[in-house]
C-alpha positions in Angstrom: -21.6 4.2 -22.4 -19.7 3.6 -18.9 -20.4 6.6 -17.1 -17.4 8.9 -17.7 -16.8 10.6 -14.2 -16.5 6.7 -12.9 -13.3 6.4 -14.5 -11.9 10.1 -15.1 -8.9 9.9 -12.9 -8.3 13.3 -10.6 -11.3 14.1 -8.7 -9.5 15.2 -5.4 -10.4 14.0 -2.2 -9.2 16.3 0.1 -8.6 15.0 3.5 -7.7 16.9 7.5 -4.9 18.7 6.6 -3.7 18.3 3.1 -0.5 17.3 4.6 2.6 16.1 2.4 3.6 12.7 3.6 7.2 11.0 3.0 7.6 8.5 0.5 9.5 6.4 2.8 6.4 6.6 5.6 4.0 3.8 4.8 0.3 4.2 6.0 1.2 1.2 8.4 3.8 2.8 10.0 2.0 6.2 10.4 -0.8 4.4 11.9 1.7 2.6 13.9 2.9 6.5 14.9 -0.3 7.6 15.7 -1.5 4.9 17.7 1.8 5.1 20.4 1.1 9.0 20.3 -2.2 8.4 20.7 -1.2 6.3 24.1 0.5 9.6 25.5 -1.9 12.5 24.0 -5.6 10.6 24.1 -7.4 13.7 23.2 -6.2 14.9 20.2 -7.8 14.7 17.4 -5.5 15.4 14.4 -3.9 12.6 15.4 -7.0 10.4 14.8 -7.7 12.0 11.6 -4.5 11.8 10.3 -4.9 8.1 11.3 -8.2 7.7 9.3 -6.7 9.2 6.4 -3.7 6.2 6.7 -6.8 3.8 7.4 -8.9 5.3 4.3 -5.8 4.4 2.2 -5.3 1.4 3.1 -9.2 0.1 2.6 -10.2 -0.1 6.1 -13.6 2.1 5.7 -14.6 1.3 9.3 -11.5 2.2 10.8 -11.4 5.5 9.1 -15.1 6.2 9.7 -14.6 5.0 14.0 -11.2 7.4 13.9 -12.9 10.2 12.0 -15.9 10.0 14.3 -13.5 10.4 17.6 -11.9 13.3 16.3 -15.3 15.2 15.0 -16.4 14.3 18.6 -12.9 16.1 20.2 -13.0 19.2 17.6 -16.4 19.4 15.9 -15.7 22.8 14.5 -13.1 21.6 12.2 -14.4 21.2 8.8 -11.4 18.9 7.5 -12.6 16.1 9.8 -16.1 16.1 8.7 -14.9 15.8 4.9 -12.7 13.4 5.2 -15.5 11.3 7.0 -17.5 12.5 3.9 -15.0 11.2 1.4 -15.0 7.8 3.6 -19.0 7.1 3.4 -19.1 8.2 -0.2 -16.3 5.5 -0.7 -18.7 3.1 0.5 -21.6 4.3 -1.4 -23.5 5.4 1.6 -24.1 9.4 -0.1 -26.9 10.5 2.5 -24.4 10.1 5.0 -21.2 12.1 3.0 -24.4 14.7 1.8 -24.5 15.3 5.6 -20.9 15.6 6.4 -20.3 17.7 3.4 -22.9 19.8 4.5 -21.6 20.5 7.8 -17.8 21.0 6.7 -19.6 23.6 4.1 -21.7 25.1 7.3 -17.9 25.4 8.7 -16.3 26.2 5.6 -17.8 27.7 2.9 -14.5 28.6 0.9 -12.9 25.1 0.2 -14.3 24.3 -3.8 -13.5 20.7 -2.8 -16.1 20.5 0.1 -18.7 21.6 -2.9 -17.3 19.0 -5.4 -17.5 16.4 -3.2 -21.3 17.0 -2.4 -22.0 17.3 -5.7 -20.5 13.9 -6.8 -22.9 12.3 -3.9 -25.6 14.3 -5.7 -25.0 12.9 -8.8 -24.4 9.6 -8.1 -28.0 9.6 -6.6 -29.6 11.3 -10.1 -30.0 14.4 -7.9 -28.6 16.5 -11.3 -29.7 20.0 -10.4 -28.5 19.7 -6.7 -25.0 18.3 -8.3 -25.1 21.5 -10.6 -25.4 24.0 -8.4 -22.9 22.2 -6.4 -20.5 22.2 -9.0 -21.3 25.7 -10.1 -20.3 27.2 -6.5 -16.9 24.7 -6.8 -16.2 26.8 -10.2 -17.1 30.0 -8.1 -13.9 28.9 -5.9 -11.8 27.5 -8.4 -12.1 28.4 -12.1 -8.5 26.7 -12.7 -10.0 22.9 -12.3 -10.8 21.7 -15.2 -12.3 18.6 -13.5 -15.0 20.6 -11.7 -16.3 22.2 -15.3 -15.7 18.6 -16.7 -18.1 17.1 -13.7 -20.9 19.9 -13.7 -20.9 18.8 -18.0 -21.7 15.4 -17.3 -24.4 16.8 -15.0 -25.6 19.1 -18.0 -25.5 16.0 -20.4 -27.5 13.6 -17.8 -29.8 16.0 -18.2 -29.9 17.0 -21.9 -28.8 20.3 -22.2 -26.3 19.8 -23.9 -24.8 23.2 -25.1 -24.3 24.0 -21.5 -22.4 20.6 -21.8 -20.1 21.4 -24.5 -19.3 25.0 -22.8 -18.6 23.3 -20.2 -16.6 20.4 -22.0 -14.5 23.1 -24.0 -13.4 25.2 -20.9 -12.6 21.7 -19.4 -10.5 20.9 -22.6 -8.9 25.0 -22.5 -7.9 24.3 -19.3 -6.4 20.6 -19.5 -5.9 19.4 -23.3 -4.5 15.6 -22.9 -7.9 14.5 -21.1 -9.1 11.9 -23.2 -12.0 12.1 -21.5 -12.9 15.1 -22.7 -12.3 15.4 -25.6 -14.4 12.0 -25.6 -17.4 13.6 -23.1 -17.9 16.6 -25.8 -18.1 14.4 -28.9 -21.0 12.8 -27.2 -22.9 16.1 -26.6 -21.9 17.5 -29.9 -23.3 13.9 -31.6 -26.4 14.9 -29.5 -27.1 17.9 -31.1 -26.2 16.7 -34.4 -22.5 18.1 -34.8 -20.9 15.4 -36.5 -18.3 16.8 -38.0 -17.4 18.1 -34.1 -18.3 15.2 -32.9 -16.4 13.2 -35.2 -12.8 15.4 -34.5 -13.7 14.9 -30.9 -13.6 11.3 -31.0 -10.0 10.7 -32.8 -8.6 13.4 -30.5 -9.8 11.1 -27.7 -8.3 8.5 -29.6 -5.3 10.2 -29.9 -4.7 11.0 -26.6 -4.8 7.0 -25.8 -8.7 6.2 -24.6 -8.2 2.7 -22.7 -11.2 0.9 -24.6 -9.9 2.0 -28.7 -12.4 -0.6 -30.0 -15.2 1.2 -28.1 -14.1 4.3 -30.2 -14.0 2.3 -33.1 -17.6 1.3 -32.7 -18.3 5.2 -32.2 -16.2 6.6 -35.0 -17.9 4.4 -37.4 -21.3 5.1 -36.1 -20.7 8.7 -36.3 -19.1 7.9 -39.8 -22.2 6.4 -41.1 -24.8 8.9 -40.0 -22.7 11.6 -41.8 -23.5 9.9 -45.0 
């Protein structure tokens, strides 16, 4: 099975400032912006993060990471810049780099669940499971109202086979969002590992329901599920 987190849409990837662009400003024209201001004020450095961020949209990892760098060397206390270098290098699958960003905007800012959530991912796409947990675990701490935080630290649970922690996890997930077919879809598979088929079974046509992409992949699973019931 594809790993579910790759494709679960909503993990948020905070960047500087969180700011609300317009929809009529493209990311060309705001790094056109930046880049004249930049001209007239050299030194500052929410103007080169807020040019990474347009960079980092656009696909141009290098010039995000070179902007991001700048501004973490004008203002290295502020943790925004450091995580949206983070989100940059975990975008490129280079996680002992964004571990050591997240790290330092969590040394600056313990109190942002997102600077957590993103370690944790970099943690769990290296197999580091309990690292990711307790990652996760502090993100919850923060925010109990994401339901993609409890739905992450259950993938972590199930990677590792525990999976009633899983489906408690799964189920607060589903309480808190209830047209996430990938939940619905993530808890079948725990409850088919602890040999709740009947849960496991419900699980799977609600996530069917609720419009999986891959229905023949559910159709495989259903009938699986069907036949071991027998």
């Amino acid at each position: 099975m594809r790993d579910i987190l790759a494709i679960v849409a909503g993990i948020v990837l905070l960047g500087f400032a969180g700011e609300v662009r317009s929809a009529e400003t493209t990311d060309d024209q705001l790094i056109k912006e930046c880049t004249d201001a930049l001209e007239k004020n050299p030194k500052d450095a929410a103007l080169y993060a807020k040019r990474a961020e347009a960079y980092a949209r656009k696909g141009l990892q290098e010039n995000a990471v070179k902007d991001y760098s700048v501004a973490i060397a004008l203002d290295s206390k502020n943790s925004y810049f450091f995580n949206g270098r983070a989100n940059v290098y975990r975008e490129k699958k280079d996680c002992d780099k964004a571990i050591t960003d997240y790290t330092q905007a969590i040394e600056l800012n313990a109190s942002n669940a997102h600077f957590f959530n993103g370690r944790a991912e970099c943690y769990r796409e290296t197999r580091k499971y309990d690292k990711a947990i307790a990652d996760y675990t502090q993100a919850i701490k923060l925010d109990a109202s994401n339901a993609y935080f409890f739905n992450s630290r259950a993938e972590s649970y199930k990677k590792t086979e525990k999976h009633d922690l899983a489906v408690a996890d799964y189920t607060q997930a589903i309480k808190l969002n209830d047209h996430n077919t990938y939940f619905f879809l993530g808890r079948a598979e725990s409850y088919r590992a602890t040999g709740k088929l009947k849960e496991a079974l419900a699980d799977m046509q609600k996530s069917s329901e609720l419009g999986f992409p891959d229905p023949e992949y559910l159709k495989s699973k259903i009938a699986e599920i069907r036949s071991e019931m027998k």
